[in-house]
N, C-alpha and C positions, 0 to 999 in steps of 0.2 A: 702599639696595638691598643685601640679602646673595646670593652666591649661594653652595649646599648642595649635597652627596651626603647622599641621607639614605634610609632605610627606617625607616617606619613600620608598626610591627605593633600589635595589642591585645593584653591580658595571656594569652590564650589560643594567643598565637604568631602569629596569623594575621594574612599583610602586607597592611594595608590600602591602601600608595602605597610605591612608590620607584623612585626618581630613578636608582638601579644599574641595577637592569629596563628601564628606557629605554635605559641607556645615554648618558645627559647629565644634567649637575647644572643644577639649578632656580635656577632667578635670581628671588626676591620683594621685593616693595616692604616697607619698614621695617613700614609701617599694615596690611600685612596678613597678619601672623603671629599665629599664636596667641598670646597671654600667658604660656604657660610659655615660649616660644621665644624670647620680647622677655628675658623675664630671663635667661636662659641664656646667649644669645649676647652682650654684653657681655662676660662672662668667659672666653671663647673666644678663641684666637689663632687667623691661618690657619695651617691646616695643622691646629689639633689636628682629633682624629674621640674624641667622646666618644656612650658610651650614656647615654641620660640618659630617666627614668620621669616623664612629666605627669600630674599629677591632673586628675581630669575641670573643675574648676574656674578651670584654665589651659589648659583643652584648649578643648573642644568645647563640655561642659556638658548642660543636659537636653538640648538640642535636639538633639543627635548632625549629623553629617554624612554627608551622601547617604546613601545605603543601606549603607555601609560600615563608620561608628561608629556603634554604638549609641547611644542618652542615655547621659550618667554613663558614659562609658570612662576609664577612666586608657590613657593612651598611651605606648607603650615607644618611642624612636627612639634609632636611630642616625645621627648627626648629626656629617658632615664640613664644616668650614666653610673656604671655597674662597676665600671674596674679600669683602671689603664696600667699598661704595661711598658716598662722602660720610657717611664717620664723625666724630664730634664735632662 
């Protein structure tokens, strides 16, 4: 389990999710992060807040998500990593 502050936008700026907007950071299970996020966050300490750009390939892919991401988005996030639970 990680859990994130994060905003997500597409390369056209436009936020498609974030967790600041709420007002609370997101808590997700390890299984169900995108692939650019699995490799990413390893490298991450808590507390860093990195921007960090996903190709559609670790993102979403053709199939895009909800009405939100198009097929084939590369994804821009800002990605604060707040805690992780049962590492290693």
């Amino acid at each position: 389990m990680v859990t994130v502050h994060y905003e997500g936008r597409l390369t056209d700026g436009t936020v498609f999710d974030s967790s600041y907007e709420r007002g609370q950071p997101a808590t997700f299970p390890s299984d169900r992060l995108i692939p650019g996020w699995v490799e990413i966050l390893p490298m991450m300490s808590v507390g860093d807040e990195w921007e960090i750009v996903i190709p559609s390939e670790l993102a979403y892919g053709p199939r895009g998500a909800g009405g939100s991401i198009p097929p084939n988005s590369t994804l821009i996030f800002k990605l604060e990593l707040l805690d992780v639970a049962n590492k290693g």
